[in-house]
NUNU-73648 format. One record per residue (C-alpha): x, y, z; residue number from 1. Coordinates in steps of 0.5 Angstrom, whole numbers, padded with zeros to 4 digits. Each point is the difference from the previous one (the first is absolute). Example, Ala and Ser with C-alpha at 12.3 -4.5 7.8 and 13.67 -1.06 7.14 Angstrom:
    px    py    pz dose
  0025 -0009  0016    1
  0002  0007 -0002    2
REM end
This chain:
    px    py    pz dose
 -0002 -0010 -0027    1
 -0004 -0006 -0002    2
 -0003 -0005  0004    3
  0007 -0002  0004    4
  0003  0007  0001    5
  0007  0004 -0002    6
  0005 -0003  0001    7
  0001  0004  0006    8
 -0007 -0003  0003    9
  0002 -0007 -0002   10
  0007  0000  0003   11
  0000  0005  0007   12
 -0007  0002  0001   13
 -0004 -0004  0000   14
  0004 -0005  0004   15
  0001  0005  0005   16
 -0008  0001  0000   17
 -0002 -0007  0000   18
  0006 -0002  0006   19
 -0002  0006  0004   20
 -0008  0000 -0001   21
  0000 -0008  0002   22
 -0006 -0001 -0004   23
 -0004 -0007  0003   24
 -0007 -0003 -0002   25
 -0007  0002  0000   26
  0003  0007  0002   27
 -0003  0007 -0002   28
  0005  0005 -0003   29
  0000  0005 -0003   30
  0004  0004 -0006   31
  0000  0006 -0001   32
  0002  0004 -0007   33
  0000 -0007 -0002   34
  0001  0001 -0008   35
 -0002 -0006 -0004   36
  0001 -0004  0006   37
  0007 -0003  0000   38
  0000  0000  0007   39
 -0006 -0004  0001   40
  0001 -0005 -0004   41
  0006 -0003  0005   42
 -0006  0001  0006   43
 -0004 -0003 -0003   44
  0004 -0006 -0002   45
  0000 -0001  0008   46
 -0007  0000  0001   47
 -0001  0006  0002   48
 -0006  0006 -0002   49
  0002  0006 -0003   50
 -0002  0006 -0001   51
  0003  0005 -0005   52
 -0002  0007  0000   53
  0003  0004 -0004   54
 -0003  0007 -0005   55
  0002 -0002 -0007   56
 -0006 -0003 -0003   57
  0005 -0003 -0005   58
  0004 -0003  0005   59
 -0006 -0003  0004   60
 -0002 -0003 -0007   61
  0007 -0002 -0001   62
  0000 -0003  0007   63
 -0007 -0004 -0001   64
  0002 -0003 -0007   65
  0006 -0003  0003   66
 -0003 -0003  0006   67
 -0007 -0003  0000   68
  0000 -0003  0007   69
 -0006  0000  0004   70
  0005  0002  0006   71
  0002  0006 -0003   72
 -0003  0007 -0001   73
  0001  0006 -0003   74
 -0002  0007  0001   75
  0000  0006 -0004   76
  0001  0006  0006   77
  0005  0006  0002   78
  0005 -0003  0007   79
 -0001  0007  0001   80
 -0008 -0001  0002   81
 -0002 -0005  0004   82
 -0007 -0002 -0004   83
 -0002 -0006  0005   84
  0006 -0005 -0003   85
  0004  0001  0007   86
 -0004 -0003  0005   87
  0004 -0002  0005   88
  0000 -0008 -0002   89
  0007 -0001 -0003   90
  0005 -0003  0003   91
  0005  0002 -0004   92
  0002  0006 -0006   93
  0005  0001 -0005   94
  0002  0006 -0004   95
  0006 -0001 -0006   96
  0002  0006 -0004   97
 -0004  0004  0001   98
  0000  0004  0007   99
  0005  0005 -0004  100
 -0006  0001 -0005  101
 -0006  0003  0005  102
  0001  0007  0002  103
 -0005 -0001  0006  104
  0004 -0005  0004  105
 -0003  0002  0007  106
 -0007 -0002 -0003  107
  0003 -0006 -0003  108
  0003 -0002  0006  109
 -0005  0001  0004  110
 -0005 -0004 -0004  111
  0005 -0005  0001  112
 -0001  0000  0007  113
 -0007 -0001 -0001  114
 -0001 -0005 -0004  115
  0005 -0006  0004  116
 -0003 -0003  0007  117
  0003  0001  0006  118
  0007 -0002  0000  119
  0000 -0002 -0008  120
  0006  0001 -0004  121
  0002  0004 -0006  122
  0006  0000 -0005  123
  0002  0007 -0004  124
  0006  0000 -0006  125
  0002  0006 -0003  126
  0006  0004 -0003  127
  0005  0001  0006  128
 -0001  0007  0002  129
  0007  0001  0002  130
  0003 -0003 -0006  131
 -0005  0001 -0007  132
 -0003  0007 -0001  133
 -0001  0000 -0007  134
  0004  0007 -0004  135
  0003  0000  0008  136
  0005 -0006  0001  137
  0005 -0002 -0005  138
  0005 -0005 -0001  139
  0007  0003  0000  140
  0008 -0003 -0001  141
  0006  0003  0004  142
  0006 -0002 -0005  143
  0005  0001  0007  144
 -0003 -0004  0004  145
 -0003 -0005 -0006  146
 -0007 -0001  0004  147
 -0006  0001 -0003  148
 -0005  0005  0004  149
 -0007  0002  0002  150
 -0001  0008 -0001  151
 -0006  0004  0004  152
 -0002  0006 -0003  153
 -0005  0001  0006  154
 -0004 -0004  0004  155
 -0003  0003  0006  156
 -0006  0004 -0003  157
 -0006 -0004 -0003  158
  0000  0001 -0007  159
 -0004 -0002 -0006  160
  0004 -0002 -0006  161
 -0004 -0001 -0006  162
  0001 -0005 -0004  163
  0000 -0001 -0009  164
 -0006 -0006  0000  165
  0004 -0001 -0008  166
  0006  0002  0000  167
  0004  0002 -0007  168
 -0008 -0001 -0003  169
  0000  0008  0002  170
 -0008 -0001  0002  171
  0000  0005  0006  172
 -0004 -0006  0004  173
  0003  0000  0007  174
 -0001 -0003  0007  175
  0002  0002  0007  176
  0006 -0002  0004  177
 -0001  0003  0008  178
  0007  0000  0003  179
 -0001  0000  0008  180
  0006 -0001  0005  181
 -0001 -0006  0004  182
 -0002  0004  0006  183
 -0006  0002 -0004  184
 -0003 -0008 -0002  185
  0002 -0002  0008  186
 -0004  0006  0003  187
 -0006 -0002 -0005  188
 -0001 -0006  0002  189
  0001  0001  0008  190
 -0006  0005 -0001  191
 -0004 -0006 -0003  192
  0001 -0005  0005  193
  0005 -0004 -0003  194
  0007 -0001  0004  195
  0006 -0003 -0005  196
  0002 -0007  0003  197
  0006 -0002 -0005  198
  0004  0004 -0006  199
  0003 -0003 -0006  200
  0004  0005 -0004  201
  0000 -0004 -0007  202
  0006 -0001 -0005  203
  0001 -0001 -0008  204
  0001 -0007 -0002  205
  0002  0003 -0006  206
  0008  0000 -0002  207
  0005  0003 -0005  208
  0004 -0003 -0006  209
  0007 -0002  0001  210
  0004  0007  0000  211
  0005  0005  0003  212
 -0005  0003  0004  213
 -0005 -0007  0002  214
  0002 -0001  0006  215
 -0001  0007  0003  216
 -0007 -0001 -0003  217
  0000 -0006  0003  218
  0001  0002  0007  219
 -0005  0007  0000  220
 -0005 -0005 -0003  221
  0001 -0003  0007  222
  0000  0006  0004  223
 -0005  0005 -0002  224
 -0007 -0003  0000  225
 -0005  0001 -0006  226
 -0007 -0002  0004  227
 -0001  0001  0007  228
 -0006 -0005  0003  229
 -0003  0001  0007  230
 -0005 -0005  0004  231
 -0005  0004  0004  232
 -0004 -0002  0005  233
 -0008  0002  0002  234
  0000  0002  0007  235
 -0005 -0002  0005  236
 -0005  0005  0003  237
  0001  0000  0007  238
REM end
């Protein structure tokens, strides 16, 4: 990742984030599974408070190191337990990457809710459910209609993937990838108390060589989206 991202964070994901976020200064927000802080490194360049919270102490320290900034806290804690960091007092949120890692989302979303004041905004960026389900999607090419297509092998069931922390190094380290259908992450956080005021659905930047099929590519590039970005909105007691 380093301290600017992947190339993926650098060129869709972190664009997305800020245009939608919106951040302005002397605000509090803040980044939930933070990692080593690539996110709050651009708010704080808008002069505003962050607070990363995330549960790896080695990401935390990673985050701390990389940006010695008064303006800028990190804690080491579980989105999935609110242990006082989501006190109401934010004005706006992000989580980049990481929805499809938690296994609790109800929680995490939940906890979410808890710590915007009324009215405060969040930004969510992660894999597109409908298009990226690891070991379920793949890319496939019709030679009759000389097209490149996207297959789904399922989809509407949630469904945790595990994934090869070091792939071909055969060291049985994994992480988890928690599948779930779109209707699952919207419910998650109508319960919450957060509505969904806009949608992005986020395409590669990336483009192929020059071949016979680079122009298929090209355009399923610019069909199916990679990630899906969604605007949320705390709402108001009545």
């Amino acid at each position: 990742m380093g301290d600017e991202g992947s190339d993926y964070h650098k060129n869709v994901i972190l664009p997305a984030a800020m245009r939608l976020l919106d951040p302005r200064p002397n605000e509090r927000i803040l980044d939930l599974c933070c990692g080593q802080g690539v996110l709050a490194r651009l708010l704080l360049e808008k002069k505003a408070e962050v607070v990363g919270v995330d549960a790896s102490p080695k990401l935390i320290e990673a985050a701390r190191s990389r940006s010695p900034n008064p303006k800028a806290k990190f804690l080491i804690a579980d989105v999935c337990s609110n242990n006082g960091w989501a006190d109401g007092r934010f004005d706006a949120a992000a989580c980049l990457m990481a929805v499809h890692d938690v296994e609790a989302i109800d929680k995490m979303f939940l906890h979410l809710g808890q710590a915007l004041k009324p009215g405060g905004r969040g930004v969510l960026i992660f894999m597109h459910p409908c298009f990226r389900i690891p070991r379920q999607s793949h890319w496939g090419w019709d030679e009759e209609k000389k097209i490149q297509y996207r297959r789904l092998d399922r989809y509407g069931i949630a469904l945790p993937v595990p994934i090869a922390t070091h792939p071909g190094k055969a060291t049985g380290e994994q992480t988890w990838f928690y599948h779930r259908p779109l209707a699952a992450y919207l419910n998650a956080l109508g319960a919450a108390g957060l509505a969904v005021s806009g949608c992005e659905e986020l395409y590669s930047h990336r483009r192929s060589q020059p071949g016979p099929r680079s122009r298929a590519e090209h355009r399923a590039a610019e069909e199916f989206p990679v990630f899906l970005a969604l605007k949320v909105v705390k709402c108001a007691v009545s």
